[in-house]
C-alpha positions as CSV (number, residue, x, y, z in Angstrom):
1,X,-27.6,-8.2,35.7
2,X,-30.6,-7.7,33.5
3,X,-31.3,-4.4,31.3
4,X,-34.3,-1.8,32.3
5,X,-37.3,-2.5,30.6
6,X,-41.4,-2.1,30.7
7,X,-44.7,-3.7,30.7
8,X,-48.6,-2.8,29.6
9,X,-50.8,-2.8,32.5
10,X,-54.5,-3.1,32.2
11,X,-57.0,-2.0,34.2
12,X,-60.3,-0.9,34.9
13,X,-59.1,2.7,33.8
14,X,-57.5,2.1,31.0
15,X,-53.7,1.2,30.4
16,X,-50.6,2.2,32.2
17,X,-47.0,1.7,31.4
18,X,-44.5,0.0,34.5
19,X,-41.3,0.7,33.8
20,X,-38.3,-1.6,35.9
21,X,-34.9,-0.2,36.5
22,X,-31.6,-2.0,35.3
23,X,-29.5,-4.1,37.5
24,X,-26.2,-4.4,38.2
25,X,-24.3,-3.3,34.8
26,X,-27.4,-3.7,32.8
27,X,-29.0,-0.8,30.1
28,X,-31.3,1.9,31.1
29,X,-34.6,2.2,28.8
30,X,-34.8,4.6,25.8
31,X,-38.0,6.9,25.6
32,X,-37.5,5.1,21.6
33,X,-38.1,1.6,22.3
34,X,-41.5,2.1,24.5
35,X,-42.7,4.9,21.9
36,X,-42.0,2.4,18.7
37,X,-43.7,-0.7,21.2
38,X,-46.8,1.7,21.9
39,X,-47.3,2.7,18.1
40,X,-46.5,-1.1,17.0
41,X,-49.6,-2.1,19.3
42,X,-52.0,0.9,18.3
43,X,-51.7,2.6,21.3
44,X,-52.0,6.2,21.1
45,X,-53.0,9.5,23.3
46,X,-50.1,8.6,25.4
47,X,-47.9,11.7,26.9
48,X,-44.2,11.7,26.0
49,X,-43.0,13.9,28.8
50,X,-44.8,11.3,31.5
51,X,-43.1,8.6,29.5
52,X,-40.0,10.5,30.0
53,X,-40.5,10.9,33.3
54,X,-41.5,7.1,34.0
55,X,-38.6,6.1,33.0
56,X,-36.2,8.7,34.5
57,X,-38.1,8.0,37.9
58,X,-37.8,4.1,37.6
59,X,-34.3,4.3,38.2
60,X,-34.1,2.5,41.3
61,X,-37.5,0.6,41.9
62,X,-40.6,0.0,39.4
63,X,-42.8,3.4,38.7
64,X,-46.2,3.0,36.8
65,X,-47.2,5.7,34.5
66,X,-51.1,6.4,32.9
67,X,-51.3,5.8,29.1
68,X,-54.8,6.0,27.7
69,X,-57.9,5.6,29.4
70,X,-59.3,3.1,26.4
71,X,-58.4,-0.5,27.0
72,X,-57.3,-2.2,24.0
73,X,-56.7,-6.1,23.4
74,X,-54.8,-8.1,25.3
75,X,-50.8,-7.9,24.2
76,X,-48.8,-11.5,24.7
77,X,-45.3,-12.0,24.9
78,X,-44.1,-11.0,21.6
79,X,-40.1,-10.5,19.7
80,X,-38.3,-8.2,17.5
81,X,-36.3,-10.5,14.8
82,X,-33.2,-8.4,13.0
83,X,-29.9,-10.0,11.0
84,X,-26.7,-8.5,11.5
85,X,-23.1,-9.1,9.9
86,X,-24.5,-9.9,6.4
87,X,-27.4,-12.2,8.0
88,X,-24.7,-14.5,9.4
89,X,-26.7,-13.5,12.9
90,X,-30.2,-13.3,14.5
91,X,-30.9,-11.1,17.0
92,X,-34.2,-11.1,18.8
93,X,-35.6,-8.6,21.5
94,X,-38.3,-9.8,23.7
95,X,-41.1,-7.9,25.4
96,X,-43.3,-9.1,27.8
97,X,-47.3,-9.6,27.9
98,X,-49.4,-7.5,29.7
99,X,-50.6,-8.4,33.0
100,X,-53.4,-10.2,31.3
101,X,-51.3,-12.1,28.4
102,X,-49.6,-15.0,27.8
103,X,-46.3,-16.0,27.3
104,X,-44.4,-17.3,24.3
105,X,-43.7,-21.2,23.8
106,X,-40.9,-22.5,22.8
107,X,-42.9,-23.7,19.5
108,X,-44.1,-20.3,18.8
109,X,-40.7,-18.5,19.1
110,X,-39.2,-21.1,16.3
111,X,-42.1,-20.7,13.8
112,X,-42.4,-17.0,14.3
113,X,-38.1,-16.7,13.4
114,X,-39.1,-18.9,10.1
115,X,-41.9,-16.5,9.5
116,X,-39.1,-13.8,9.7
117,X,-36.5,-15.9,7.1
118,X,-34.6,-17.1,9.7
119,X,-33.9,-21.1,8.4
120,X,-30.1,-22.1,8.9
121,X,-28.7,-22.5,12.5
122,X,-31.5,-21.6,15.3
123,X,-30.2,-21.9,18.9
124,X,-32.8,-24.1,20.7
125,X,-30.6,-23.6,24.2
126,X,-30.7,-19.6,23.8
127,X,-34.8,-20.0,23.0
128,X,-34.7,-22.4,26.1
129,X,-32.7,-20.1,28.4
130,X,-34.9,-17.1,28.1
131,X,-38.2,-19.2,28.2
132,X,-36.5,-20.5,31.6
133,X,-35.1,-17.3,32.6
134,X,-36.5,-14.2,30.4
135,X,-34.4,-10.7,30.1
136,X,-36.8,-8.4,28.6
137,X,-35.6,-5.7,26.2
138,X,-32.4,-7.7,25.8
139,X,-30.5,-9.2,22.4
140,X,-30.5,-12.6,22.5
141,X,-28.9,-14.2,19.6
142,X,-31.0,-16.6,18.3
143,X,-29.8,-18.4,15.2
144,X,-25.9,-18.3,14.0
145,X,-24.9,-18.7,10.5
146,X,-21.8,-20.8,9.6
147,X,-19.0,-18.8,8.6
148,X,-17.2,-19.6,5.2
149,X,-13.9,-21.5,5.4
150,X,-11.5,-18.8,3.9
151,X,-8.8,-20.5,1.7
152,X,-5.1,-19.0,1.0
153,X,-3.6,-17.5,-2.0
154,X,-0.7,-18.9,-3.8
155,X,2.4,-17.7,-2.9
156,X,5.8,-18.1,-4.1
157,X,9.4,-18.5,-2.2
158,X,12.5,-17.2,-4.1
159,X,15.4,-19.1,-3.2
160,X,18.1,-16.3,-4.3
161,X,18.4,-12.6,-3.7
162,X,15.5,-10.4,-5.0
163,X,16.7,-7.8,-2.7
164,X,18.8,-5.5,-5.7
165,X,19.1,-3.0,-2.9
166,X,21.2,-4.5,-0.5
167,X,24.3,-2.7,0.2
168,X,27.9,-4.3,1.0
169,X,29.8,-4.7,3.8
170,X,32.6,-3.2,5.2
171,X,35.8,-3.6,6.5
172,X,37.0,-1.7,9.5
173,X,39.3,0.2,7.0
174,X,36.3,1.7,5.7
175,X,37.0,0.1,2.2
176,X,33.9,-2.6,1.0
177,X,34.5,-6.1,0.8
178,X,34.2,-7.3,-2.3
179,X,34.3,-11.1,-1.2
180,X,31.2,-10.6,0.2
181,X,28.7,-8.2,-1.3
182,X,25.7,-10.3,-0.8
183,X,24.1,-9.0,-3.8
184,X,24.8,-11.4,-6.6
185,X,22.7,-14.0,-6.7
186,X,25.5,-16.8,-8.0
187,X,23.9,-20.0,-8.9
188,X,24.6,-23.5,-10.0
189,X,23.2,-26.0,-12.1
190,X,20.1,-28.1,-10.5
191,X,19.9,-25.3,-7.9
192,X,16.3,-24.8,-6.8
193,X,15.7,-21.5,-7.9
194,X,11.4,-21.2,-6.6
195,X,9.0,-23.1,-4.9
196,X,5.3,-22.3,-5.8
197,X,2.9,-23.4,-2.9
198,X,-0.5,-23.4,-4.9
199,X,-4.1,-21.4,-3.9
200,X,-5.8,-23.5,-1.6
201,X,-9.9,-23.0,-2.3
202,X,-12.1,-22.3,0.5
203,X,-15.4,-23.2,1.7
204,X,-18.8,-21.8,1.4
205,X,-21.1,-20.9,4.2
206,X,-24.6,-20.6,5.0
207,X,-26.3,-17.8,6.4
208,X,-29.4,-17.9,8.7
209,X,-31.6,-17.1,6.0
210,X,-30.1,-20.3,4.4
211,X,-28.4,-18.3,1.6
212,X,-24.8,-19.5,0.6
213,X,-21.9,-17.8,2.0
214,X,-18.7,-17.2,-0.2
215,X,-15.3,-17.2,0.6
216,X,-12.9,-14.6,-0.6
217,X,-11.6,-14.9,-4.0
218,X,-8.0,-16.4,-3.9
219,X,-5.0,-15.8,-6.0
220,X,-3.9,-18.3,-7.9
221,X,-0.3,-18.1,-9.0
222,X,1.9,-19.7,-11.9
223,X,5.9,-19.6,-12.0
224,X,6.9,-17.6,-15.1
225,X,10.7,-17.9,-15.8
226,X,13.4,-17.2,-18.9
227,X,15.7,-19.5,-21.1
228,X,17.8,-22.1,-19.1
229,X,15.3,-23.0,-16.6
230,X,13.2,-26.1,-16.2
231,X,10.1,-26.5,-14.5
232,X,9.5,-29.5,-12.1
233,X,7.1,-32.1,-13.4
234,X,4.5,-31.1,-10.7
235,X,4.8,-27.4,-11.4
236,X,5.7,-26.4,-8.3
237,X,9.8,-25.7,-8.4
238,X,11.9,-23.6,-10.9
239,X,15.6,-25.7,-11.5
240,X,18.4,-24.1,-13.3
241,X,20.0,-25.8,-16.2
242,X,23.3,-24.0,-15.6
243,X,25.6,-22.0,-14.0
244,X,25.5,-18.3,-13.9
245,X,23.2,-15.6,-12.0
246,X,19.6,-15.8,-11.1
247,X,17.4,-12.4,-11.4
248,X,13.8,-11.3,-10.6
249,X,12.6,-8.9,-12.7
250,X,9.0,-8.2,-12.1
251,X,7.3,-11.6,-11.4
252,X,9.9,-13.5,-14.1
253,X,13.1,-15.4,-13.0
254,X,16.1,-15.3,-15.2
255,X,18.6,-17.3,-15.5
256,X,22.0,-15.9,-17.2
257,X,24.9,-17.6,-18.2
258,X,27.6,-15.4,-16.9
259,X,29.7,-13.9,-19.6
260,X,33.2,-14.0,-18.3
261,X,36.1,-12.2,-20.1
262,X,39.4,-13.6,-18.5
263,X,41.3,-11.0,-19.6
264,X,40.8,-7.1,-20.7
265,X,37.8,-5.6,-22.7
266,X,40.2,-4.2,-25.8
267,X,40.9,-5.0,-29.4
268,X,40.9,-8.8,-28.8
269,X,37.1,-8.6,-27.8
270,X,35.8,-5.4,-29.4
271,X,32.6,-3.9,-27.5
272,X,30.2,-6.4,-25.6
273,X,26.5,-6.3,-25.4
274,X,25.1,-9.2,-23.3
275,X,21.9,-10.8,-22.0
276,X,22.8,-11.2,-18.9
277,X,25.4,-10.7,-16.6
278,X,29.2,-9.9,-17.6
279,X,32.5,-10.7,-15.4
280,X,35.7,-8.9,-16.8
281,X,39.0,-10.0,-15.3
282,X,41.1,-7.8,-16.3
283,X,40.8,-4.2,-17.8
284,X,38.4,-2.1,-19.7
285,X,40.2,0.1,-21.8
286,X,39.2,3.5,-23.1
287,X,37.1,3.6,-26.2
288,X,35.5,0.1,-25.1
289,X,31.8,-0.4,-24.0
290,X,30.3,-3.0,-22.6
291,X,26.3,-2.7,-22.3
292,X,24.8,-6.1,-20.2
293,X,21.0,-6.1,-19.3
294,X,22.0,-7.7,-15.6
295,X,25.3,-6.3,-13.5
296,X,28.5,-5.9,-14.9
297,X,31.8,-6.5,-12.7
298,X,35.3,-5.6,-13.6
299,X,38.0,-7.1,-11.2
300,X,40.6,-4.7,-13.3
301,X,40.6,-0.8,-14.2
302,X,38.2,1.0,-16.1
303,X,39.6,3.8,-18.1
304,X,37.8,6.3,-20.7
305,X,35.0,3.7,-21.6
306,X,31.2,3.1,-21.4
307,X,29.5,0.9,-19.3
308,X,25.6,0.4,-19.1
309,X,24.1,-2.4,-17.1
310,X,20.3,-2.7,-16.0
311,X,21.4,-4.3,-13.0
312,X,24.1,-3.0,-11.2
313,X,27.8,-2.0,-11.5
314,X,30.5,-3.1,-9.2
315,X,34.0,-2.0,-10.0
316,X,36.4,-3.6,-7.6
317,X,39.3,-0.7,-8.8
318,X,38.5,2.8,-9.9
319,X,37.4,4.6,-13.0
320,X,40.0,6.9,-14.7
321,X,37.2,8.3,-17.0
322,X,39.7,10.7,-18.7
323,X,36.5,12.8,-19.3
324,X,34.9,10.5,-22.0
325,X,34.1,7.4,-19.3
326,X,30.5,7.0,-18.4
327,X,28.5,4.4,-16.1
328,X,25.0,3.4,-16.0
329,X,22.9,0.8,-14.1
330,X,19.8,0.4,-13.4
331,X,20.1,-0.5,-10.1
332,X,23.6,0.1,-7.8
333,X,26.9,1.7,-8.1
334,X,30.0,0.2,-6.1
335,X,33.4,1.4,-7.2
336,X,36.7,1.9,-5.6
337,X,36.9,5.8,-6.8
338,X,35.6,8.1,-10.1
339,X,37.8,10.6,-11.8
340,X,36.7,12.2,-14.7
341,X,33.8,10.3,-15.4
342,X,29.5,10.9,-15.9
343,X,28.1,8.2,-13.5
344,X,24.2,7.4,-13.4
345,X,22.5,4.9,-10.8
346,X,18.8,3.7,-10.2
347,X,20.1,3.0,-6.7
348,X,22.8,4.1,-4.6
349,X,26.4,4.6,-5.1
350,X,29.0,3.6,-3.0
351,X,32.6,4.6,-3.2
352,X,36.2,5.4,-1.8
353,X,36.4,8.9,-3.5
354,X,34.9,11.3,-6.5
355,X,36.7,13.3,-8.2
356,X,36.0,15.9,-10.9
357,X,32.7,14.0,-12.4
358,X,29.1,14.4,-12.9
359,X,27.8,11.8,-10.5
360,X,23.6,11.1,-9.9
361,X,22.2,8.6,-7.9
362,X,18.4,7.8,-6.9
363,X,19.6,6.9,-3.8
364,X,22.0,7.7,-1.5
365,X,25.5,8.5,-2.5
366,X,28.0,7.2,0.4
367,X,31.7,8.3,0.0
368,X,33.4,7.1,3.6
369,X,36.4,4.5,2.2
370,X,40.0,5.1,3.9
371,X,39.6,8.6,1.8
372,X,36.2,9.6,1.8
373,X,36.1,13.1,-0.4
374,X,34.1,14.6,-3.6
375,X,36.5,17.3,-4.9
376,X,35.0,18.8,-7.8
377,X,32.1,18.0,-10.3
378,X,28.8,17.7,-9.2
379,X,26.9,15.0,-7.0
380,X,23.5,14.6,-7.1
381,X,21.2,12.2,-5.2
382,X,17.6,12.3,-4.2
383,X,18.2,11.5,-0.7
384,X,21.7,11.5,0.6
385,X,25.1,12.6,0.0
386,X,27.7,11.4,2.7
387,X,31.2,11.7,2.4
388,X,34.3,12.2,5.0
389,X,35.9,15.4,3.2
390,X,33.6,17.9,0.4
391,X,35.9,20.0,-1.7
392,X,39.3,21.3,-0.9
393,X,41.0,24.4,0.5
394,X,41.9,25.2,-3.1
395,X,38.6,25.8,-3.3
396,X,37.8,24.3,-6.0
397,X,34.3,24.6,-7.1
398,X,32.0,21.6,-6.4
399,X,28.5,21.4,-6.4
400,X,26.1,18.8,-4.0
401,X,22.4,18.5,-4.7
402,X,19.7,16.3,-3.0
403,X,16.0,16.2,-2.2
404,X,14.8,16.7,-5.9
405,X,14.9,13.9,-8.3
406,X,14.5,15.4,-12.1
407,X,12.7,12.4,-13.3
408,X,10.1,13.2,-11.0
409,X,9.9,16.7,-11.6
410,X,9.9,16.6,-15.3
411,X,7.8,13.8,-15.5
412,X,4.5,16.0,-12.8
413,X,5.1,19.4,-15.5
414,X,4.2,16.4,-18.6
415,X,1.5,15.3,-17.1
416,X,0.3,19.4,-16.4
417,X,0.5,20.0,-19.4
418,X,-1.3,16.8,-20.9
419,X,-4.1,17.3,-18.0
420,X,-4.6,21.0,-19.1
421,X,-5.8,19.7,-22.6
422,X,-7.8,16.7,-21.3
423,X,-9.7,18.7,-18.7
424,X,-10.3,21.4,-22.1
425,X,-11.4,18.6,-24.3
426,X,-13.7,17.3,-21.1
427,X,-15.1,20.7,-21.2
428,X,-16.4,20.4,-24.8
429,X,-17.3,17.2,-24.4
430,X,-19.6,17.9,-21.5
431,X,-21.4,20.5,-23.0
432,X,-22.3,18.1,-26.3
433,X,-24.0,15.6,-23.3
434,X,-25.4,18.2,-21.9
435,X,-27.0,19.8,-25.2
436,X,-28.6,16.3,-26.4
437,X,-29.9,15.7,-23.1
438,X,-31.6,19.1,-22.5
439,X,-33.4,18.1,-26.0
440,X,-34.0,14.5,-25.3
441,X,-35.8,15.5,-22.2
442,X,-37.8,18.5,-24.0
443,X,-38.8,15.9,-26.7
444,X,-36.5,17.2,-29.7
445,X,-34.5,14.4,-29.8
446,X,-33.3,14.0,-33.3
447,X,-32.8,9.7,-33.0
448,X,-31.0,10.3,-36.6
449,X,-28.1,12.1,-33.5
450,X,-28.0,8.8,-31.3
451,X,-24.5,7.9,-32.7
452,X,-22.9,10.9,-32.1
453,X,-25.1,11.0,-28.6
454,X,-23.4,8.1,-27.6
455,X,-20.0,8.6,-29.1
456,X,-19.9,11.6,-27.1
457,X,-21.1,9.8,-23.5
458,X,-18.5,7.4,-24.5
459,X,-16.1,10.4,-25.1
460,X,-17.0,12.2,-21.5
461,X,-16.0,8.7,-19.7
462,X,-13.1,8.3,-21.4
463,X,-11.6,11.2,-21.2
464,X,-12.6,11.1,-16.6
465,X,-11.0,8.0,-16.4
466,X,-7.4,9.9,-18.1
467,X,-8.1,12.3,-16.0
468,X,-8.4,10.3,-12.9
469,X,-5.7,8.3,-13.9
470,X,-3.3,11.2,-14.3
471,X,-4.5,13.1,-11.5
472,X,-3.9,9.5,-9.2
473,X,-0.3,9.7,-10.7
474,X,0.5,13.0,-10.3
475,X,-0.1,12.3,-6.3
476,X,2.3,9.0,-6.2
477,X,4.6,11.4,-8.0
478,X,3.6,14.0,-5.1
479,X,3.9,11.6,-2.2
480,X,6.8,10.4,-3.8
481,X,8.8,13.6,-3.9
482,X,7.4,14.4,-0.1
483,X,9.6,11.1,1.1
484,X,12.6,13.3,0.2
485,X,11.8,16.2,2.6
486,X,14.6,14.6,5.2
487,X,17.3,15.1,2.1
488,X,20.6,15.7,3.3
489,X,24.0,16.3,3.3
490,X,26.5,14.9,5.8
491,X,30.0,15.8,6.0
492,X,32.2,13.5,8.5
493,X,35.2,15.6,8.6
494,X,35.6,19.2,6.9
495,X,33.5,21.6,3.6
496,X,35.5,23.8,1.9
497,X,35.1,27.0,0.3
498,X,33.8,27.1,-3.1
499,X,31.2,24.3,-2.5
500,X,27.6,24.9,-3.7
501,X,24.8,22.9,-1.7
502,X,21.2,22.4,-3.4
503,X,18.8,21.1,-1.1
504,X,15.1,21.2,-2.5
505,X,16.3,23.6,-5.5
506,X,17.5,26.0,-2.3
507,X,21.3,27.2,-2.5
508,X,23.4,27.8,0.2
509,X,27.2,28.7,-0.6
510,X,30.1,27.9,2.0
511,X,32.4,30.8,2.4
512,X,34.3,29.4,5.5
513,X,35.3,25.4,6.5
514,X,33.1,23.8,8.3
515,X,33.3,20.3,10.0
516,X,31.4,17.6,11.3
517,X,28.1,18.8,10.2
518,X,24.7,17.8,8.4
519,X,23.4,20.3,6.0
520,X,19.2,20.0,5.4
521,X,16.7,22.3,4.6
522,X,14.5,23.6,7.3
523,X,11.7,26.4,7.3
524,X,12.7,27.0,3.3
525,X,16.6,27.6,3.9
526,X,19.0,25.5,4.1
527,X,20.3,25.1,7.7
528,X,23.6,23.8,9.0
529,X,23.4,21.1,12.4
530,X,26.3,19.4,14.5
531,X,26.9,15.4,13.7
């Protein structure tokens, strides 16, 4: 296989042009390459069309085509020297010598690529093998640079749960097992809590032009951690000093003590605000807060009180809110039942049965114990509500609401609002730069004005880097809000009358039972499906 390519002839009439067909899977000649040789090697009256038509005739066996009666010098072997891939290769194209020149040597090929830069990592068996065997109009890669040795960031392994998200089990009842949630990361003293393996540094390369090669920048890493941690004497491992719960929040690992009330949140231990996580035994009775910055678990009852956790909640009996009770986490929601109660989650909520409470979740809301049914109140969640049973045949008014999350929403007609004034002041501030550099340029710059000049360039770049920033925000927002197009509402068993469904700030009202179906908007209305 060898590509198509061409040769000057001399003669006593001037010079021709033989052009020589590909073989086998080889490249056919472009009308280019012989056009850039010919102009390269000052030869000129030559006919493009017959050039053309050379080489489209050449296809099969060698055609000779008439250049230019004037016979110019005799043209040796000679090479085209180019760098690709950041000059980590060299490529050179050969073309042969006239019928009356010479050939390269294997000398004069090496000094003409260090003529052309080419100093680091020449290939004296590709020079040999064309010398021995030459494929004209053909890359041959002639010098190879050494590629850096990339190194590896640092990375760190977490030997507890980061996952906050993780949902519980079930039993076959339905009901969640509480035994074994998974999600609390209990630990003990002289556990292991991270290992750091450390950036390893690369190493640099050379290029065929001799230039240094560098490898990627790597990230180094350092264990950051809270009270009641040690670090290992090498720096590499994170130990606890106690027992309690282990937390990730960001890039930081806490360690709590666990704060564990053996019997009920009342008189005998007033309100509790904790650093960390908090265990109740018993009950928490109404009027009572407790407010924990990890999760909070009650084993007992929670009646009319307040509890606020920036982890998560896990109430292993109900909530009797008696319309004062209120629960807030940061992250998940897994109760027995709600009545009468405000509930609040960063994350989803899991439980038996709501009833009569204002109830919003992030995430989904899943209602599918041995009861399964929202009767009354209103339910929000940005991306599911799920229960067995919605409403009653009382018809008792109930509202459901997904796909919108009012953070979000609120958050996109702030940052209108502030854009509207920044893109205004932008406005101004364009038209100052403008005005001093429309004098400047007609030569009536007034240099006592250079402060305020550059006080206002400096102005104009601030404010397009808010702007940017905002306007980068507002599409996360955007995009953010898109993931909750597939919002739904799944009901296992029946949906009364006198429920209200918001899906995407569209209402649809249900006037007659309906079962086993999934409610979801579709073509701007919200449209009813089989399970």
């Amino acid at each position: 296989m060898s590509n198509a390519y061409f040769q000057i002839i001399m003669n006593d009439k001037g010079l021709n042009v033989k052009f020589y067909p590909e073989t086998g899977e080889g490249s056919p000649l472009n009308v280019d390459e012989v056009v850039k040789y010919l102009d390269r090697n000052k030869i000129t009256g030559y006919n493009l069309v017959e050039l053309n038509r050379g080489i489209m005739q050449s296809k099969t066996e060698p055609v000779e085509v008439f250049v230019c009666p004037e016979k110019k010098y005799v043209i040796n072997e000679y090479m085209l020297v180019t760098t690709v891939k950041d000059d980590m290769f060299a490529i050179a194209r050969f073309y042969p010598p006239c019928n009356e020149g010479a050939r390269m040597t294997y000398d004069e090929i090496v000094k003409d690529l260090i003529h052309a830069g080419i100093k680091y990592g020449i290939d004296e068996k590709a020079i040999k093998d064309f010398i021995a065997n030459p494929r004209y109009c053909t890359n041959y890669v002639v010098a190879k640079g050494r590629l850096p040795v990339q190194g590896t960031d640092a990375s760190i392994e977490y030997h507890f749960n980061t996952d906050r998200r993780l949902k519980p089990k079930r039993r076959e009842d339905g009901t969640v097992d509480f035994h074994q949630l998974g999600n609390i990361s209990h630990i003990k003293q002289g556990d292991v809590l991270a290992t750091l393996t450390p950036a390893k540094q690369g190493k640099d390369g050379v290029n065929v032009k001799a230039g240094i090669v560098k490898p990627r920048s790597v990230e180094s890493k350092t264990l950051k951690y809270g009270l009641n941690i040690t670090l290992s004497e090498d720096g590499l491992k994170l130990i606890s000093d106690v027992n309690g719960h282990a937390m990730l929040e960001g890039d930081k690992v806490f360690v709590s003590n666990l704060y564990d009330v053996p019997g009920d949140v009342d008189n005998s231990t007033g309100d509790i605000k904790y650093e960390g996580n908090v265990l109740v035994h018993g009950t928490v009775k109404t009027g009572f807060k407790i407010e924990a910055t990890g999760d909070v678990e009650v084993l007992g009852a929670v009646e009319g009180a307040i509890i606020k956790a920036g982890g998560q909640i896990i109430l292993h009996h109900g909530m009797q809110g008696m319309s004062r009770g209120e629960l807030e986490a940061g992250g998940n929601i897994i109760v027995k039942f709600v009545e009468s109660a405000t509930v609040k989650s960063g994350g989803f909520i899991e439980a038996d049965s709501i009833i009569q409470s204002n109830v919003h979740a992030k995430g989904d809301i899943i209602i599918d114990g041995s009861k399964g049914f929202i009767i009354g109140g209103a339910v929000r969640s940005s991306t599911l509500v799920s229960a067995k049973t919605i409403g009653s045949h009382m018809g008792i008014a109930t509202t459901i609401e997904v796909g919108v999350d009012p953070s979000l929403k609120e958050k996109l007609g702030k940052n209108g609002e502030t854009l509207k004034g920044l893109n205004s002041k932008l406005q101004q501030s364009a038209a100052v730069v403008e005005m001093f550099k429309k004098k400047k340029e007609a030569g009536k710059f007034d240099k006592s004005k250079l402060t305020v000049y550059i006080k206002a360039i400096e102005e104009f770049k601030t404010l397009t880097q808010e702007i940017e920033q905002l306007n980068k925000e507002n599409e996360e927002i955007l995009n953010e809000m898109g993931a909750y197009e597939d919002a739904c509402v799944k009901v296992i068993r029946d949906i009364y009358p006198g429920v209200r469904v918001i899906i995407s700030d569209e209402h649809y009202v249900v006037n007659n039972a309906i079962s086993h179906c999934k409610l979801k908007k579709e073509q701007g209305m919200v449209k009813i499906f089989p399970l």
